[in-house]
C-alpha positions as CSV (number, residue, x, y, z in Angstrom):
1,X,25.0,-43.3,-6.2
2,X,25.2,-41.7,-2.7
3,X,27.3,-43.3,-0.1
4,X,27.2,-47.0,-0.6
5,X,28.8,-50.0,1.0
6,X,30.6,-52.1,0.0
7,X,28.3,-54.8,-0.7
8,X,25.8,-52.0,-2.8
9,X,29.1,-50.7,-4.9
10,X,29.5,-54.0,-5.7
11,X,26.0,-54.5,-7.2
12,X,26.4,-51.2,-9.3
13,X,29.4,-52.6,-10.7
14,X,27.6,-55.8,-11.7
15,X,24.2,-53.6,-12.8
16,X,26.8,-51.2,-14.9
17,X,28.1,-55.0,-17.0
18,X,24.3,-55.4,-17.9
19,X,23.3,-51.8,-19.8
20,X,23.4,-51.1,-22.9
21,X,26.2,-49.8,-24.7
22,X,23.9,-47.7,-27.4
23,X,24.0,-43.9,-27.4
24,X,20.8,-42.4,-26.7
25,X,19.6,-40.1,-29.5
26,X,17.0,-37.9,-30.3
27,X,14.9,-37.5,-33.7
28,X,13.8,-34.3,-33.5
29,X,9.6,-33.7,-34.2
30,X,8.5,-31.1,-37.0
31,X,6.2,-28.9,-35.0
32,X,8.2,-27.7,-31.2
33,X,4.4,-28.2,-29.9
34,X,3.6,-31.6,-31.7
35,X,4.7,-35.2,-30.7
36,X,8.5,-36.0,-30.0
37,X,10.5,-39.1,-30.3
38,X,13.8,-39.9,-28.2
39,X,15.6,-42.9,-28.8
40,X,16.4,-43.9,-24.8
41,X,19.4,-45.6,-23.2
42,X,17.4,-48.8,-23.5
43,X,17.6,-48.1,-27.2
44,X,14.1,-47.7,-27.2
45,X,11.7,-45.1,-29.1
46,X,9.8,-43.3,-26.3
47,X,6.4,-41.3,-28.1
48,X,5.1,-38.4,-26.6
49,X,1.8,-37.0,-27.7
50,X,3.7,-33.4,-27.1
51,X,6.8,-31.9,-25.2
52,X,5.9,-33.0,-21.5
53,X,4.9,-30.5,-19.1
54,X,4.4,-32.6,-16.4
55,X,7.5,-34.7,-15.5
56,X,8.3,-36.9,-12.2
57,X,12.3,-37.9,-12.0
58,X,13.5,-40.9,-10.3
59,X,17.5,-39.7,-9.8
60,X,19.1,-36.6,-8.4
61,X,21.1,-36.1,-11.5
62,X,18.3,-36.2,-13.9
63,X,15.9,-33.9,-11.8
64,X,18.7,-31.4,-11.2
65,X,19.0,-31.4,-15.4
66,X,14.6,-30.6,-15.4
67,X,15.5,-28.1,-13.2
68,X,17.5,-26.7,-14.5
69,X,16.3,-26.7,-18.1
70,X,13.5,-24.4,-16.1
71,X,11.2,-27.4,-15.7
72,X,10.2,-27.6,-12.1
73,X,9.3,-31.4,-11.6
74,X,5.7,-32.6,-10.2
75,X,7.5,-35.3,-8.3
76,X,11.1,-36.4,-7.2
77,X,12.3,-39.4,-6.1
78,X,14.3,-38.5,-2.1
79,X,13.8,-34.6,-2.3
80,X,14.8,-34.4,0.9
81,X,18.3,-36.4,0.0
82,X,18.6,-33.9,-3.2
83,X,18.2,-31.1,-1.7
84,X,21.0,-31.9,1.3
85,X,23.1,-33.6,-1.2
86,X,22.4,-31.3,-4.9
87,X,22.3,-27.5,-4.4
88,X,23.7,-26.5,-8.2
89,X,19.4,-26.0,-9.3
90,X,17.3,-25.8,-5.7
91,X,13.9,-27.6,-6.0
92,X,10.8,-25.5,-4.2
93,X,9.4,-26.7,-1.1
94,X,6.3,-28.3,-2.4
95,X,7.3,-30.9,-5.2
96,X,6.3,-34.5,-4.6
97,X,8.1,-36.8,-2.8
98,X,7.5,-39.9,-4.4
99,X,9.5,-42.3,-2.5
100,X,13.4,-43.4,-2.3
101,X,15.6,-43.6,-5.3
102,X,15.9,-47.3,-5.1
103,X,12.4,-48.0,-4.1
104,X,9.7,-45.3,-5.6
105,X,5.8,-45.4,-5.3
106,X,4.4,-46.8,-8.8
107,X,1.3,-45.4,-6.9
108,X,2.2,-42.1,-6.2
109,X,4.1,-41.3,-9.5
110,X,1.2,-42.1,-11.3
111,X,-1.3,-40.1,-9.1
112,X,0.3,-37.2,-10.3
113,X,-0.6,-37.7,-13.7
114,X,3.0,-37.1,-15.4
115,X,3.3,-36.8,-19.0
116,X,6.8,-38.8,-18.9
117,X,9.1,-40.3,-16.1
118,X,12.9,-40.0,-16.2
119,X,14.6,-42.5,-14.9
120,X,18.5,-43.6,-15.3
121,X,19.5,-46.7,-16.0
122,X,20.9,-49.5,-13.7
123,X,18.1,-49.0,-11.1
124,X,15.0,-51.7,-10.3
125,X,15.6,-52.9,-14.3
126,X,11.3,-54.4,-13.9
127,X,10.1,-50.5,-12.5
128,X,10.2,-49.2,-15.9
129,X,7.8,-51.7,-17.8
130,X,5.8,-51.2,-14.2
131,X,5.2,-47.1,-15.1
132,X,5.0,-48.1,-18.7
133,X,1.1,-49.1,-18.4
134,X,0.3,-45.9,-17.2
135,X,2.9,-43.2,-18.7
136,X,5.7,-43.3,-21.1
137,X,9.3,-43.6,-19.5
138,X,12.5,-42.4,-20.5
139,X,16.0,-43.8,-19.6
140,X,19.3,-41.9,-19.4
141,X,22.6,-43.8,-19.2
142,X,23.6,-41.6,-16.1
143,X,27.1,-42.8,-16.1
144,X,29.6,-44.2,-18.6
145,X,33.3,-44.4,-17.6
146,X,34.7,-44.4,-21.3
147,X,33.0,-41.4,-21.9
148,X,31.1,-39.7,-19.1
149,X,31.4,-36.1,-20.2
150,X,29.8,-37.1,-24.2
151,X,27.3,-39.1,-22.2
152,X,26.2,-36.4,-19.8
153,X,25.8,-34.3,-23.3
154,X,23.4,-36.9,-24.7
155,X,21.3,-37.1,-20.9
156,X,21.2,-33.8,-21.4
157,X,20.1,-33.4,-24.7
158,X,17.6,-36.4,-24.6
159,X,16.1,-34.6,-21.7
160,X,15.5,-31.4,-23.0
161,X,14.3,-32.8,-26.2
162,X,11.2,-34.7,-24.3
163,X,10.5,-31.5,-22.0
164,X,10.5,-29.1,-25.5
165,X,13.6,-26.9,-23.8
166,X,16.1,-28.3,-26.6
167,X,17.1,-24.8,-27.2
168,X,18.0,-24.1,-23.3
169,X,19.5,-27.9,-23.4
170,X,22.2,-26.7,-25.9
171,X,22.7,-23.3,-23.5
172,X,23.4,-25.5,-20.8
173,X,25.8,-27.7,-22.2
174,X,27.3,-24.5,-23.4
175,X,27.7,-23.0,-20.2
176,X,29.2,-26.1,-18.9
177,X,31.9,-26.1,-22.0
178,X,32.9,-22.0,-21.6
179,X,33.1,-23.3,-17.9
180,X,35.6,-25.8,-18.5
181,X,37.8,-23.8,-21.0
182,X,38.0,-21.1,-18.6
183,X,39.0,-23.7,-15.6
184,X,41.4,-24.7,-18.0
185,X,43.1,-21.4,-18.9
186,X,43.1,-20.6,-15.2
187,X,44.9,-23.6,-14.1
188,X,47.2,-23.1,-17.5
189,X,47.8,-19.6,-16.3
190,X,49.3,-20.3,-12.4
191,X,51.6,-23.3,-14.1
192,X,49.6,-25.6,-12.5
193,X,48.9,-28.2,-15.3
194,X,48.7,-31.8,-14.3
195,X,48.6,-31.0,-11.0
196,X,47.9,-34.5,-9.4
197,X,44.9,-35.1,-7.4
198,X,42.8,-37.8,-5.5
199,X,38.9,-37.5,-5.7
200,X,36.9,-40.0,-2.7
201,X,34.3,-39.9,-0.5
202,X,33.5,-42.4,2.1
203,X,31.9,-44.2,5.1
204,X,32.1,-45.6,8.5
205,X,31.5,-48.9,8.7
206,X,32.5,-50.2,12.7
207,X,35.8,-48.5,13.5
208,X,36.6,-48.8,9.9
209,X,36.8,-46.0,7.5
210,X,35.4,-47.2,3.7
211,X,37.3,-45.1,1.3
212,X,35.7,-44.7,-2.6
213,X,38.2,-42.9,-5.1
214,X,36.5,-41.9,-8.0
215,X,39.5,-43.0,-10.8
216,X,39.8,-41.9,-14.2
217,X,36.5,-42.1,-16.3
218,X,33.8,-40.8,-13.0
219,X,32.5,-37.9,-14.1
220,X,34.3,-35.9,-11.4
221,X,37.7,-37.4,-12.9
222,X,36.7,-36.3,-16.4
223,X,35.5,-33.0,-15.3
224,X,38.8,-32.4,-13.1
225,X,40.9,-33.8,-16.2
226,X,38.9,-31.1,-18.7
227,X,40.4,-28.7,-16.5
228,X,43.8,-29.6,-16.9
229,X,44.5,-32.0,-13.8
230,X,45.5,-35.5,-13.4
231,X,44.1,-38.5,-11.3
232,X,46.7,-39.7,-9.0
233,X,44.3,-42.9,-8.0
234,X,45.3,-46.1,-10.5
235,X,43.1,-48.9,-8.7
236,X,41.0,-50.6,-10.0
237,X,37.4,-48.9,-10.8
238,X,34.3,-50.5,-12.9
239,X,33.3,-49.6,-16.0
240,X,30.2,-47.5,-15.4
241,X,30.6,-45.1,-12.8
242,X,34.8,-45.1,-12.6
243,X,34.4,-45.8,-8.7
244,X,36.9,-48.3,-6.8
245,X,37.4,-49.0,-3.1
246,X,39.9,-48.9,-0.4
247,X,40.6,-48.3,3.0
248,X,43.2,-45.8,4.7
249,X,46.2,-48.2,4.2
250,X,45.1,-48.0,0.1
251,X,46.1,-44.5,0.6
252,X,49.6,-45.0,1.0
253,X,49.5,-45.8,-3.2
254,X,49.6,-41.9,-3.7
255,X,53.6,-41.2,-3.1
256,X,53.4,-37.5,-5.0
257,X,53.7,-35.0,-2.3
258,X,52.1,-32.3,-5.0
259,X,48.8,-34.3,-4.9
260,X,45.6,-32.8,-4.1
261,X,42.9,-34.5,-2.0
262,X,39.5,-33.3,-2.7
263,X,36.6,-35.0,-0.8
264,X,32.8,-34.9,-0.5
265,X,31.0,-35.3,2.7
266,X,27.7,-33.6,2.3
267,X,26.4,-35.5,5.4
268,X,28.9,-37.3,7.9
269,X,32.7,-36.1,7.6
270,X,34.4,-39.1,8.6
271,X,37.4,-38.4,7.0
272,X,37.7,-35.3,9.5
273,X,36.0,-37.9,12.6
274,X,37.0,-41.5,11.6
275,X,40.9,-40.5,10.4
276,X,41.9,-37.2,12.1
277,X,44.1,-39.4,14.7
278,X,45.2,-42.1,12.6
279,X,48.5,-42.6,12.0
280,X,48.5,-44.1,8.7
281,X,46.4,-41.0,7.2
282,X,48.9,-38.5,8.9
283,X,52.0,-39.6,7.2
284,X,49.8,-39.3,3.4
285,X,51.0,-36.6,1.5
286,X,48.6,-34.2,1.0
287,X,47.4,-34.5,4.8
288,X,51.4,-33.9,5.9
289,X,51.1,-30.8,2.9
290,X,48.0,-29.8,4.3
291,X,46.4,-30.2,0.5
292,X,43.0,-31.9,1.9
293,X,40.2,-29.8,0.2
294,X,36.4,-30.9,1.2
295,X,34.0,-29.9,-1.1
296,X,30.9,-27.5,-0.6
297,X,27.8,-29.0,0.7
298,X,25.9,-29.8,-1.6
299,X,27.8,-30.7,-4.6
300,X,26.8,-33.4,-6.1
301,X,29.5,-35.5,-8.1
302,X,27.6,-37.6,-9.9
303,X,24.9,-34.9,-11.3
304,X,24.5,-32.4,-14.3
305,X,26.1,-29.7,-15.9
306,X,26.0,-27.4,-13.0
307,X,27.0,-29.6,-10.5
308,X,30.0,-30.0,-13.2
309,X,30.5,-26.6,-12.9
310,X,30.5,-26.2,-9.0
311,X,32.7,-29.1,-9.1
312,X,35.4,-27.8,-12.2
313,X,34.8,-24.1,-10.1
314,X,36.7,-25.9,-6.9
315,X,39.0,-27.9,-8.3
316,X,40.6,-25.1,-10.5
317,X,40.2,-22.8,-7.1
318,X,42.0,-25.2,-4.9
319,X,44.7,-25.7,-7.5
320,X,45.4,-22.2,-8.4
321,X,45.4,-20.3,-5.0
């Protein structure tokens, strides 16, 4: 999901209204080293021959989730992006590049000889049955606004299942949980409960600064909410990543001078270059309170259960200083 404009956030939107509303699920094989079945986000049952060893990963979210499961993928889709964009499980030098995110090499993924590709829903919906002649695919939801959290536990699980790491699937999602009980004691334990905040990130497009709150049901919303926080932004989002628009003026919605602006800008800040001297942004709230927070490089807000961690880790810190 990256930066987009506004004419690509729109598209998500409309690809979000065309996936499937099935759970993925998992049916779990009798021998750890035999064949495996998962049921995919396409509520289809993906055969493997044996836990793959080999796996190429078409999405930041789902190759940070191999990584850290202890799988080091043979190929990525935009390494370069992940690694500017997703520090929570660092790739090594030498994986695969095997194209953009939106746009891989059917070629080069299959020169590589995987023994599954994972790849999340709502991208090129004809690349799957592409990869399908040649290697069996698996697709995670990667996002659901009415229940991102639950559906970052099935990725997860789904995941680990196919790669044979089940047992370090369910340590993962447990670090995640202790993570976000002990955000939320923190936060309970400074008084600072429902302490509002405003999660964006955003773009220049011109002389105009494109704002994208992430409302209630994004993942970072959810995680922030686990925590014991509440989302200040009530605009309208869609349904499968919980992502609106705006512009600076939009801002002027969030009246609560207690509210908390985090931001993410692993790449251009132009909420420090495109607003620093506008006048609108200098009479919100939590600029006049001095409550603007940017998050660490590298933080990725729409990835796995570490980069929920890093991301529940700076949102109890900013709250609770």
């Amino acid at each position: 999901m990256r930066l987009l404009t506004p004419a690509l956030v729109a598209a998500a939107v409309v690809l979000s209204a065309c996936g499937t509303t099935e759970t993925p699920t998992t049916t779990p094989s009798e021998n750890a080293g035999g064949p495996v079945s998962v049921t995919d986000a396409r509520g289809k049952a993906v055969e493997l021959k044996a836990p793959a060893q080999r796996v190429v990963t078409l999405e930041w979210a789902e190759t940070e989730v191999v990584t850290s499961l202890g799988v080091t993928p043979v190929g990525v889709a935009d390494a370069t992006g992940y690694k500017t964009w997703d520090a929570a499980a660092p790739l090594p030098g030498d994986v695969k590049d095997v194209g953009k995110r939106n746009e891989p090499s059917v070629d080069a993924i299959v020169a590589l000889n995987p023994d599954v590709v994972i790849m999340s829903q709502g991208r090129d919906e004809t690349l799957a049955g592409q990869l399908e002649k040649y290697v069996p695919v698996v697709v995670t939801k990667s996002s659901d606004a009415s229940r991102n959290l639950d559906r970052l536990r099935d990725d997860v699980r789904m995941i680990a299942k196919a790669i044979g790491k089940a047992g370090e699937g369910d340590t993962l999602l447990s670090e995640m949980d202790t993570a976000l009980a002990d955000g939320k004691k923190a936060v309970e334990a400074k008084g600072a409960t429902g302490t509002p905040f405003v999660m964006a990130d955003g773009w220049l497009e011109g002389s105009t600064v494109n704002i994208r709150p992430f409302g209630k049901g994004s993942l970072v919303s959810d995680t922030a909410e686990a925590v014991g926080l509440k989302n200040a932004w009530t605009g309208e989002v869609d349904p499968k990543w919980g992502l609106g628009a705006t512009d600076v003026e939009g801002m002027t919605a969030i009246t609560d001078p207690k509210t908390v602006l985090f931001y993410s800008a692993s790449e251009d800040d132009v909420f420090t270059t495109g607003l620093a001297q506008n006048p609108v942004w200098q009479r919100l709230p939590f600029v006049v309170s001095q409550k603007v927070v940017k998050l660490e490089p590298g933080t990725w807000t729409f990835g796995g259960p570490k980069s929920v961690i890093r991301v529940a880790e700076q949102f109890v810190k900013a709250t609770t200083a």
